[in-house]
N, CA, C and O atoms as a MOPAC input file, in Angstrom:
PM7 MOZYME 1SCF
protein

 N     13.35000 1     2.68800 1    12.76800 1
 C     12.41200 1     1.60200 1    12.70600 1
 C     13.05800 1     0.33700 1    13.25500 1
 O     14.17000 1     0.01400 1    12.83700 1
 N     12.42200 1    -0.40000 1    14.17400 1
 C     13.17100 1    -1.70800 1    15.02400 1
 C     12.74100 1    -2.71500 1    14.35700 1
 O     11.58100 1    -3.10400 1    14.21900 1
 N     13.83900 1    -3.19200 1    13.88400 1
 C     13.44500 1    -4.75000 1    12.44000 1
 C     13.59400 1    -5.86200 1    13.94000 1
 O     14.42700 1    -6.73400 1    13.69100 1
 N     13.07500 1    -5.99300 1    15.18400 1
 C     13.41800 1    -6.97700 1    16.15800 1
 C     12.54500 1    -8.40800 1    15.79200 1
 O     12.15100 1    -8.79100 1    14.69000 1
 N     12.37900 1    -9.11700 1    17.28300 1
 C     11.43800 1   -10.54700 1    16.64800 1
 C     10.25700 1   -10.55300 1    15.97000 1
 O      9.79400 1   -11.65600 1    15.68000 1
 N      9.34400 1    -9.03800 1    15.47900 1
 C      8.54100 1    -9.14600 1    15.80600 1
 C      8.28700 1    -8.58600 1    13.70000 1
 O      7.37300 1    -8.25600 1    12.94400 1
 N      9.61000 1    -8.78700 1    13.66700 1
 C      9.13900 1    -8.70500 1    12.20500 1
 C      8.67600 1    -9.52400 1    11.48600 1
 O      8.99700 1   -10.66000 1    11.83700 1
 N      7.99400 1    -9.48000 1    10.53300 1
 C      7.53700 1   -10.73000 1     9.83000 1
 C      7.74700 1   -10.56900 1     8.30800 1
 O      7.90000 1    -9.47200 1     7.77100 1
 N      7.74000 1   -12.09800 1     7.46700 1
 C      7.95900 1   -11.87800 1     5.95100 1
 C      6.58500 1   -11.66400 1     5.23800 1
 O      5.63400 1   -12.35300 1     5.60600 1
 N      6.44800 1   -10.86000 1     4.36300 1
 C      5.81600 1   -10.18500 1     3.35800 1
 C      5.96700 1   -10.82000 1     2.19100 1
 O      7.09500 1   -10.78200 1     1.69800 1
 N      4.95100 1   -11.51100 1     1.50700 1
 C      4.67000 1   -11.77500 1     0.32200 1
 C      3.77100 1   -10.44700 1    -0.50500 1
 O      3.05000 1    -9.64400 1     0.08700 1
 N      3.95200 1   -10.46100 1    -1.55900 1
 C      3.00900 1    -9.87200 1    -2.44000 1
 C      2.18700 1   -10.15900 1    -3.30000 1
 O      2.76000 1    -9.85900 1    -4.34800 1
 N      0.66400 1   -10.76500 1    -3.68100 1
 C      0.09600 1   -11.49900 1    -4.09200 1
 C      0.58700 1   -11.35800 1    -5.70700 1
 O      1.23700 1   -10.33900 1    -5.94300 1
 N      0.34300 1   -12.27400 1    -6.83900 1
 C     -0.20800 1   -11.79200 1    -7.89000 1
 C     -1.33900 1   -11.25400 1    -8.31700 1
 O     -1.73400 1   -11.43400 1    -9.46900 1
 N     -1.83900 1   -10.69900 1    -7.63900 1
 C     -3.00300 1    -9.76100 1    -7.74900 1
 C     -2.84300 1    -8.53800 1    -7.43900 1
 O     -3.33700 1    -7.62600 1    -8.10200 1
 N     -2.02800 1    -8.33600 1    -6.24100 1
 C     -1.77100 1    -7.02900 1    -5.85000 1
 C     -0.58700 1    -6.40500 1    -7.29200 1
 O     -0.43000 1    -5.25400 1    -7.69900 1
 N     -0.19600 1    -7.17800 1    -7.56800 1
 C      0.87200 1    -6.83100 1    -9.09100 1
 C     -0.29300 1    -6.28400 1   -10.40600 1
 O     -0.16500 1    -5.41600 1   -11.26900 1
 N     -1.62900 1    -7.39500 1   -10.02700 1
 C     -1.68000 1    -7.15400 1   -11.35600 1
 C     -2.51100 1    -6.02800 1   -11.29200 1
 O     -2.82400 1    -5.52500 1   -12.37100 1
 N     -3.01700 1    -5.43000 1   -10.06700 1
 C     -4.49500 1    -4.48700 1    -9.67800 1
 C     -3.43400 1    -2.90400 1    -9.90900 1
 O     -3.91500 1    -1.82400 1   -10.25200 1
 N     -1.88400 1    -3.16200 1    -9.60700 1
 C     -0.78500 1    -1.94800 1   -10.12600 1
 C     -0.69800 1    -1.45800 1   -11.53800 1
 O     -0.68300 1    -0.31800 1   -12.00400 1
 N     -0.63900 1    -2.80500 1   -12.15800 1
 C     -0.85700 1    -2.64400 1   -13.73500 1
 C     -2.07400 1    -2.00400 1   -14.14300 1
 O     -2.02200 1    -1.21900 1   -15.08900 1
 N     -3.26800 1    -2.25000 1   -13.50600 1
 C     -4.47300 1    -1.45400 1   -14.09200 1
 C     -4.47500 1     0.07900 1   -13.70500 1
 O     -5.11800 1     0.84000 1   -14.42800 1
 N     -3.53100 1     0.78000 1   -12.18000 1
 C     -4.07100 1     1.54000 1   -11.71000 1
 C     -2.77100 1     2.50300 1   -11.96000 1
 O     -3.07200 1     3.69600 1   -12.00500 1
 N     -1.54900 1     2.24400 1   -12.11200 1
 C     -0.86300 1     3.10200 1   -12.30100 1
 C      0.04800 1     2.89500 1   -14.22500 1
 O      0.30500 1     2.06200 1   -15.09400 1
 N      0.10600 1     3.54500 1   -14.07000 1
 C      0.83500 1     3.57900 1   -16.00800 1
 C      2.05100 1     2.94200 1   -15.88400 1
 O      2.53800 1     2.78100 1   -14.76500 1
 N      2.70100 1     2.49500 1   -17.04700 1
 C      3.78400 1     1.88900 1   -17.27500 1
 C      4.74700 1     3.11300 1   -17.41700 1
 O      5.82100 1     2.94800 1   -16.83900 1
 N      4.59500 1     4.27100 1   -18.04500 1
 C      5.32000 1     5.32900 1   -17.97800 1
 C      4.64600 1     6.46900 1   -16.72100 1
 O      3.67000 1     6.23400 1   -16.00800 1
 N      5.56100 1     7.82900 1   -16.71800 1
 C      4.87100 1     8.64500 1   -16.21500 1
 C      4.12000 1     9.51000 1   -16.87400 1
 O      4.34700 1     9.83400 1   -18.04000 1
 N      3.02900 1    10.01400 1   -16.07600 1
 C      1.97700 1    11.00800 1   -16.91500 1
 C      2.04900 1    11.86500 1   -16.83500 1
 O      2.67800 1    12.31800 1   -15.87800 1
 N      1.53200 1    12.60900 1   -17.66300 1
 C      1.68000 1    14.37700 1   -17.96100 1
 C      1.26800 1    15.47200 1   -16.90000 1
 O      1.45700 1    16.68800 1   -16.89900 1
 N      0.50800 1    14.45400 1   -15.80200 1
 C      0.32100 1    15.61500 1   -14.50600 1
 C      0.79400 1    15.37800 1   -13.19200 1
 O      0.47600 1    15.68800 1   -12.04400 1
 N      1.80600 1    14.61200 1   -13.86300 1
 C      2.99600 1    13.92100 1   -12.55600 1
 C      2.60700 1    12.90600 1   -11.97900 1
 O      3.23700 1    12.63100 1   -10.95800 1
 N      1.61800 1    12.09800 1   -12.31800 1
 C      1.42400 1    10.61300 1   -11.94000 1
 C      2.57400 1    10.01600 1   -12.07700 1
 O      3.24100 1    10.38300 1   -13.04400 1
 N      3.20000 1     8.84800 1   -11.10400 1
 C      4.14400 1     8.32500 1   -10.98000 1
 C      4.31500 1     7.15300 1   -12.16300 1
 O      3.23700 1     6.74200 1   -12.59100 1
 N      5.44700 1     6.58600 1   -12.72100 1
 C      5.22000 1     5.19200 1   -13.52300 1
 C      5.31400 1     3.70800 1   -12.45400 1
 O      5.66700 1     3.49100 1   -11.29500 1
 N      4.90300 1     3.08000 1   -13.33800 1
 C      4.57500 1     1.74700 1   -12.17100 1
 C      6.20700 1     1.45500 1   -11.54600 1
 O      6.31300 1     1.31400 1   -10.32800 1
 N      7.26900 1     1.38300 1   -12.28900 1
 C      8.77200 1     1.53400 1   -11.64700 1
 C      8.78000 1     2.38800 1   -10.21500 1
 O      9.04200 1     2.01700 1    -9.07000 1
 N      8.33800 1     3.84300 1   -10.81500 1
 C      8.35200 1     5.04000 1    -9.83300 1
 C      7.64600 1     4.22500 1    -7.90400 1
 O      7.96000 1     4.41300 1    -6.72800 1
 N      6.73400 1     3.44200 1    -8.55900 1
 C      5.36800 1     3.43200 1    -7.43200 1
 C      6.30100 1     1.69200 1    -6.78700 1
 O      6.45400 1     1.43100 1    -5.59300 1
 N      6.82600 1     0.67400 1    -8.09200 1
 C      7.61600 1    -0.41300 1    -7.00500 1
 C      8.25300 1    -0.27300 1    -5.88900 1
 O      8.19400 1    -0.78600 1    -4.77200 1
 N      9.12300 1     0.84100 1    -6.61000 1
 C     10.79400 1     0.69600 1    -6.28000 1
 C     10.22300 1     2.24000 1    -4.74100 1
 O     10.82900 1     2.43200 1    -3.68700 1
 N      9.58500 1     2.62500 1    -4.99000 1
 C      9.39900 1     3.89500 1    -3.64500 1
 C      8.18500 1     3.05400 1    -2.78000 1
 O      8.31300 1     2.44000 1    -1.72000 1
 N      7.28800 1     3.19700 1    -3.39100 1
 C      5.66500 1     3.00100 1    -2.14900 1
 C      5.46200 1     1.66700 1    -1.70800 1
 O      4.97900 1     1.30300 1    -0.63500 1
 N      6.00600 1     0.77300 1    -2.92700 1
 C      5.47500 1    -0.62300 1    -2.92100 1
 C      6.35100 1    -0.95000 1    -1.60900 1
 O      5.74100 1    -1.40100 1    -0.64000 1
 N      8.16600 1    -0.69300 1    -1.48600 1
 C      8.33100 1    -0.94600 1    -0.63500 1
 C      8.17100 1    -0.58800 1     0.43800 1
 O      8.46800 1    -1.51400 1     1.19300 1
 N      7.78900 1     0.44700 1     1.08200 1
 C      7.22700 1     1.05700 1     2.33400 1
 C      5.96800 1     0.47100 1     2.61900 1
 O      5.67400 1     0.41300 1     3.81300 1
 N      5.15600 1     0.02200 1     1.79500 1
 C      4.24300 1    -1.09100 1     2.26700 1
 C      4.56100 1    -2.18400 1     2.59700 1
 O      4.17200 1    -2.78800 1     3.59600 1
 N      5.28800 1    -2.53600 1     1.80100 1
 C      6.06700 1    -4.36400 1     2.34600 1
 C      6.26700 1    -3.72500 1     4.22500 1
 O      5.61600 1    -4.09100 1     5.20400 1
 N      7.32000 1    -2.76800 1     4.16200 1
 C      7.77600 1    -2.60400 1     5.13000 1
 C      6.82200 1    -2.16400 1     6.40700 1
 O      7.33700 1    -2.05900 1     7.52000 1
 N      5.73300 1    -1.96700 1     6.25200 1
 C      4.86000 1    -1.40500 1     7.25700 1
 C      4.25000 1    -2.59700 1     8.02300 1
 O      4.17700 1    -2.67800 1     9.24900 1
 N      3.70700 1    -3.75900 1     6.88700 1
 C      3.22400 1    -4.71000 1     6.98900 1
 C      4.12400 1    -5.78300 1     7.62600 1
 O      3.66500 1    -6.63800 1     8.38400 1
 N      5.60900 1    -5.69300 1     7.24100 1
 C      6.50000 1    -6.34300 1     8.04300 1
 C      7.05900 1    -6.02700 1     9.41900 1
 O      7.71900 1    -6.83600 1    10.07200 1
 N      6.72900 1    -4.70500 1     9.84800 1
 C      7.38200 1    -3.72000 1    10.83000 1
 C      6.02500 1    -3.81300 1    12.09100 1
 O      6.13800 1    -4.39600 1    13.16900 1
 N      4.91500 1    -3.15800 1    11.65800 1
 C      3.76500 1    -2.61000 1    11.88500 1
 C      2.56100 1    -3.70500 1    12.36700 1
 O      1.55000 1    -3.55400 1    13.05300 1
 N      3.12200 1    -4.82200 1    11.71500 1
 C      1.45000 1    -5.78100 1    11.76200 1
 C      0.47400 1    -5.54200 1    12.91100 1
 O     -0.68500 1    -5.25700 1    12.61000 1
 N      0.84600 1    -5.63300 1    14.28200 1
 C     -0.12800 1    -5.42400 1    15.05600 1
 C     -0.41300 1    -3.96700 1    15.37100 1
 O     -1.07500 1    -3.62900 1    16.35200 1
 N      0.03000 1    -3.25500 1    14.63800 1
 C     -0.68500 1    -1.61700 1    15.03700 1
 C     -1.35900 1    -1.26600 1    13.70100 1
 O     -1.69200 1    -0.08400 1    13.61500 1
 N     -1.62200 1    -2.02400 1    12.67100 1
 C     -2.38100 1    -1.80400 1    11.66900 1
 C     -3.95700 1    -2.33000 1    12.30200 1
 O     -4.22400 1    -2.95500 1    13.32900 1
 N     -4.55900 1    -1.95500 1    11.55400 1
 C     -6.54000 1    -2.21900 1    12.01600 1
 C     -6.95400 1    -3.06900 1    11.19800 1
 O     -6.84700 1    -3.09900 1     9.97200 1
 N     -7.48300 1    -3.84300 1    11.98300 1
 C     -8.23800 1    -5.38500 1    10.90300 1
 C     -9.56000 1    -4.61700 1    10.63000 1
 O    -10.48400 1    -4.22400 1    11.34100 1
 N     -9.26600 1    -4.56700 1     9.30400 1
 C    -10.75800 1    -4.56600 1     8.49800 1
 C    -12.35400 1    -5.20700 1     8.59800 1
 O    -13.47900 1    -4.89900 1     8.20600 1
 N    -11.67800 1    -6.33400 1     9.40600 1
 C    -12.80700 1    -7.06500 1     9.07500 1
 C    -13.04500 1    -7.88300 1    10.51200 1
 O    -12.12100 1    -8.65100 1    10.78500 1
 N    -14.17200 1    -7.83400 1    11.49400 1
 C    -14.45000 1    -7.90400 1    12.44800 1
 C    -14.43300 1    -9.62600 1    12.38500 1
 O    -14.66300 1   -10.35200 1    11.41800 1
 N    -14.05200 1   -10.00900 1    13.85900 1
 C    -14.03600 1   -11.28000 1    13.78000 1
 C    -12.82100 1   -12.13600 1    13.06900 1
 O    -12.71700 1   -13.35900 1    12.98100 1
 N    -12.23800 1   -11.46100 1    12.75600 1
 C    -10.90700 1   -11.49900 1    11.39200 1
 C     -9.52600 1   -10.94500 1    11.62200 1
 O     -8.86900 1   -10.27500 1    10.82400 1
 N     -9.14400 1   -11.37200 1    12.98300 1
 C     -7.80900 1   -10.91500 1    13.46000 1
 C     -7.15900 1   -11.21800 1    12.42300 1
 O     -6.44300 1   -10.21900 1    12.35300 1
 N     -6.77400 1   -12.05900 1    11.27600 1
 C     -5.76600 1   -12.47300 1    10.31300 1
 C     -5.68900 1   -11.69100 1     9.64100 1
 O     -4.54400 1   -11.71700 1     9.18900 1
 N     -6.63600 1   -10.34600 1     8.92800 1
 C     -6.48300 1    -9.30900 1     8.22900 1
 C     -6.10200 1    -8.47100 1     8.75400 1
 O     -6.44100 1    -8.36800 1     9.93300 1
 N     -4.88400 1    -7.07400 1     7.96100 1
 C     -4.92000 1    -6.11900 1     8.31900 1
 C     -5.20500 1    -5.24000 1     7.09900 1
 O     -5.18700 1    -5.77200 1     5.98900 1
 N     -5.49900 1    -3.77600 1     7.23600 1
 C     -5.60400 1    -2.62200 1     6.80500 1
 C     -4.53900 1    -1.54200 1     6.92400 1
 O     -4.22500 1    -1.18600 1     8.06000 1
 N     -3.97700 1    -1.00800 1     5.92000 1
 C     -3.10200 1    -0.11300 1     5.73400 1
 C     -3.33700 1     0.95600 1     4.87900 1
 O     -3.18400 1     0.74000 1     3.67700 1
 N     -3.71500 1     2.18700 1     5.28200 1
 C     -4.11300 1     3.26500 1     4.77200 1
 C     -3.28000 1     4.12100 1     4.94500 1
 O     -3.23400 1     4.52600 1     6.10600 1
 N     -2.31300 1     4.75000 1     3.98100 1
 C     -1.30000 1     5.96000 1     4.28800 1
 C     -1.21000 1     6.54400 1     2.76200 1
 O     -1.45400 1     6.05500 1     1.65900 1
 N     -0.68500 1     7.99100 1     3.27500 1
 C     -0.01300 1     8.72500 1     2.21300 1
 C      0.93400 1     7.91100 1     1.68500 1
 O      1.33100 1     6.95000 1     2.34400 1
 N      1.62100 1     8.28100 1    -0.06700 1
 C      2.70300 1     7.62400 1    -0.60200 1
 C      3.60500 1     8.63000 1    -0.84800 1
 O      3.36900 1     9.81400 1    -0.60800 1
 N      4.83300 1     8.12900 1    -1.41100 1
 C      5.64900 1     9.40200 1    -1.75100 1
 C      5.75600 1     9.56900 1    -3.37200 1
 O      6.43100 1    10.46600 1    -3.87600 1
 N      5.01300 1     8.60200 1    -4.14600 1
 C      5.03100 1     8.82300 1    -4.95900 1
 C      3.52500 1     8.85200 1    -5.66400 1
 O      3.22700 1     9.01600 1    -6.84700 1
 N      2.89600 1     8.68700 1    -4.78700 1
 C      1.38600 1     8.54300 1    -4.92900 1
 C      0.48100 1     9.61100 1    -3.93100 1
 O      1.07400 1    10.21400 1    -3.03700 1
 N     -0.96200 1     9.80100 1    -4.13800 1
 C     -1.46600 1    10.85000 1    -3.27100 1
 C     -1.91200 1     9.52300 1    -2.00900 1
 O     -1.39900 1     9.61200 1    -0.89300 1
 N     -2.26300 1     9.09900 1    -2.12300 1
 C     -2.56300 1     7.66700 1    -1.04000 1
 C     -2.67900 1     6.32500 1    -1.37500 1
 O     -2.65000 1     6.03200 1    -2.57100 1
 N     -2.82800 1     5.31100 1    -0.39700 1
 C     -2.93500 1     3.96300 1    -1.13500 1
 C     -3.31500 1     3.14800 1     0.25400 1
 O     -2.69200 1     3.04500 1     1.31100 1
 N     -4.65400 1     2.58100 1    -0.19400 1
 C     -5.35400 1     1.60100 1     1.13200 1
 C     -5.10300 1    -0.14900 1     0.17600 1
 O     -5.50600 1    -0.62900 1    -0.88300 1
 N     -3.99100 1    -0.71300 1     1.61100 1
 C     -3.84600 1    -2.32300 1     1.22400 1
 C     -4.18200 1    -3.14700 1     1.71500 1
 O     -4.01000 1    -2.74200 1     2.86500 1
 N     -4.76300 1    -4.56000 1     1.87100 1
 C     -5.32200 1    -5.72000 1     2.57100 1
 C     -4.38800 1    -6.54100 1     3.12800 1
 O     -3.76800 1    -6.88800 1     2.12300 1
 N     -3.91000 1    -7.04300 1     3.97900 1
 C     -2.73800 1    -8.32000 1     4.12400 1
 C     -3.11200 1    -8.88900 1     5.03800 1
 O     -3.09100 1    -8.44800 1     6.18800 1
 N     -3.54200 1   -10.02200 1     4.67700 1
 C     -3.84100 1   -11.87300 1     5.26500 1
 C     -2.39400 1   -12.49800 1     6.08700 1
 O     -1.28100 1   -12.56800 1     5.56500 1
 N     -2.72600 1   -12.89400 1     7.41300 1
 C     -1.83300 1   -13.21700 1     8.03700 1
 C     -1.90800 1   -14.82200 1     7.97500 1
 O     -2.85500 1   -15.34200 1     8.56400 1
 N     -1.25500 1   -15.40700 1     7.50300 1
 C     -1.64200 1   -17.11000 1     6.91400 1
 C     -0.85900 1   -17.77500 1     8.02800 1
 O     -0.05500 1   -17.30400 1     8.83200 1
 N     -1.30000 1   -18.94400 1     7.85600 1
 C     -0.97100 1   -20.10700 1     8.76600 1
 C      0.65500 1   -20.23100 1     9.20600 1
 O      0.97400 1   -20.30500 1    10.39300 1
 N      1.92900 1   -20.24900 1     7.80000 1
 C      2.80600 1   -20.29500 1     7.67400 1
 C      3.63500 1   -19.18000 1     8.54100 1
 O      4.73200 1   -19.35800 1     9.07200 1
 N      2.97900 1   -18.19100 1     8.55100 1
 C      3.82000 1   -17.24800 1     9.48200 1
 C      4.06600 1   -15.56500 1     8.54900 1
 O      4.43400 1   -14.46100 1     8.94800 1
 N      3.66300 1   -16.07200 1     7.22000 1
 C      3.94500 1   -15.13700 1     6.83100 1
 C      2.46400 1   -14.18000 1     6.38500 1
 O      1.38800 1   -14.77300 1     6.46600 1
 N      2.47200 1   -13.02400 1     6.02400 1
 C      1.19200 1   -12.38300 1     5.62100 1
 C      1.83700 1   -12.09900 1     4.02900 1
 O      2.97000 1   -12.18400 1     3.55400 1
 N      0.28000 1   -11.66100 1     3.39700 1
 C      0.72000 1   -11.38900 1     1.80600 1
 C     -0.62300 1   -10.80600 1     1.78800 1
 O     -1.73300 1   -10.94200 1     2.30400 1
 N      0.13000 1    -9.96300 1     0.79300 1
 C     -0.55700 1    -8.42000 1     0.57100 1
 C     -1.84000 1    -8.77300 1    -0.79700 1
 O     -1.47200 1    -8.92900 1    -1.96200 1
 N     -3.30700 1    -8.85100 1    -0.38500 1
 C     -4.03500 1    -9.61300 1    -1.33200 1
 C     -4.79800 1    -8.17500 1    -1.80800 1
 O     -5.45000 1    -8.46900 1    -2.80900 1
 N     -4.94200 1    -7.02000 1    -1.55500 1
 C     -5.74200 1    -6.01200 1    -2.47200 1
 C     -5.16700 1    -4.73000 1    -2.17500 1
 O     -4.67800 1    -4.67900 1    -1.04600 1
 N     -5.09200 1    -3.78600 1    -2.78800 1
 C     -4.39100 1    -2.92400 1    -3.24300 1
 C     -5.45900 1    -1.66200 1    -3.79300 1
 O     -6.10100 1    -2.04400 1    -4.77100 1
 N     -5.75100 1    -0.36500 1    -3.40400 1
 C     -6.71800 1     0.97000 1    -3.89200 1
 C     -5.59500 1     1.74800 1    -3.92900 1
 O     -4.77900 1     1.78700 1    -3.00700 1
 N     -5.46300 1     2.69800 1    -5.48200 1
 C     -4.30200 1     3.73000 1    -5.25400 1
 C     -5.08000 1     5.08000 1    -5.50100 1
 O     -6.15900 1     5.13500 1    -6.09000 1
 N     -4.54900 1     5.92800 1    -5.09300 1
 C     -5.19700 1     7.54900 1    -5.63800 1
 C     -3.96500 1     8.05500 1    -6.08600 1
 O     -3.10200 1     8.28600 1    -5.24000 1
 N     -3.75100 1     8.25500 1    -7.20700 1
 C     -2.43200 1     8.71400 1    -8.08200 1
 C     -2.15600 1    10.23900 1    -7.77400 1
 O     -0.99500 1    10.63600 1    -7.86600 1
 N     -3.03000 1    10.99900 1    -7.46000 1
 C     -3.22800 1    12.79100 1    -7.73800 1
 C     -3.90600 1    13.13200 1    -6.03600 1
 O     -4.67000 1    12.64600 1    -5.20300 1
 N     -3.30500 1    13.91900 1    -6.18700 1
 C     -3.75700 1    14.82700 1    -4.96700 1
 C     -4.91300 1    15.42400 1    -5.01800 1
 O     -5.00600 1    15.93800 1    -6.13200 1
 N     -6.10700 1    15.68100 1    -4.21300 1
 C     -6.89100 1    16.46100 1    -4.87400 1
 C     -6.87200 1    18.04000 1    -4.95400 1
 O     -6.43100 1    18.47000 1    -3.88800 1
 N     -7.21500 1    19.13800 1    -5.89900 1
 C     -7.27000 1    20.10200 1    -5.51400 1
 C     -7.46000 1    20.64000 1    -4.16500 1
 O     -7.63400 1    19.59000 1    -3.54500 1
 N     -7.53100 1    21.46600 1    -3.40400 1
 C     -7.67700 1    22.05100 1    -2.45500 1
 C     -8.71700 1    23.49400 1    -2.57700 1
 O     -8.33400 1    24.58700 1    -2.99300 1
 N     -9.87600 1    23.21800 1    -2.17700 1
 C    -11.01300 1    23.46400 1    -2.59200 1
 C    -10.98400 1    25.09000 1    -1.88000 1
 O    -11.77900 1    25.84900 1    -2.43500 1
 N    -10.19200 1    25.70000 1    -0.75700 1
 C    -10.12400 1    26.38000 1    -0.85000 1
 C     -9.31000 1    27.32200 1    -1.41800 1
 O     -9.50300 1    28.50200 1    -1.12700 1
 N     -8.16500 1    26.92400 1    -2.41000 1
 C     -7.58600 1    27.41200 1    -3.37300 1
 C     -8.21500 1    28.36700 1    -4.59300 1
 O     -8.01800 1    29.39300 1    -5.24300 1
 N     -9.02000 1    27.36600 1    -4.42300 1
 C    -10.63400 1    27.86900 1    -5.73500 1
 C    -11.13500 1    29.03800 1    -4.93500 1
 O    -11.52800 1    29.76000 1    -5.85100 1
 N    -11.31000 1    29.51200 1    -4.13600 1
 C    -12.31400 1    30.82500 1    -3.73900 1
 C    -11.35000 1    31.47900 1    -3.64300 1
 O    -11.46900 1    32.18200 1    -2.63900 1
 N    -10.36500 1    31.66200 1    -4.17300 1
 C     -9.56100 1    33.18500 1    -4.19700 1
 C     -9.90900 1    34.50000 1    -4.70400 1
 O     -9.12100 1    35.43700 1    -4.58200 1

């Protein structure tokens, strides 16, 4: 990954913190959901880093709205996670919304065996 000029700094809102607290547990769960530690310290940063690495090959959400981007990927400690990040005046972007899917889903043809 090339950290060159084109990296930029990453804030993380207090919102995107607190939308973690609602969506992932403080511990881990009994069907291998990650704990919110598990999901900082692995996914959270590979998002910082995508958003710092990536900005112009991510897709603005929102037409007319070059300052937003969209980040939709698999996690490694999560089954996926779609994030928002506002590119502000200052130079820097910060990560303002946050969707996680904790579980993988079955695999539907597993079931017709």
């Amino acid at each position: 990954m090339s950290q060159g000029s084109n990296r930029r700094v990453v804030r993380v809102s207090v919102a995107v913190f607190q939308q973690i607290v609602v969506q992932v547990g403080e511990e881990r769960g009994p069907d291998g959901e990650p704990s919110r530690h598990d999901f900082h310290a692995n996914d959270l940063l590979e998002i910082v880093e995508q958003f710092a690495s990536h900005w112009d090959e991510l897709a603005p959400p929102i037409p007319e709205r070059p300052d937003y981007r969209l980040l939709i990927a698999t996690g490694r400690m999560v089954a996926n996670y779609a994030v928002i990040g506002q590119f502000l005046s200052d130079g820097t972007i910060e990560l303002l919304e946050i969707e996680i899917a904790l579980l993988w889903l079955p695999d539907p043809e597993e079931d017709q065996g």
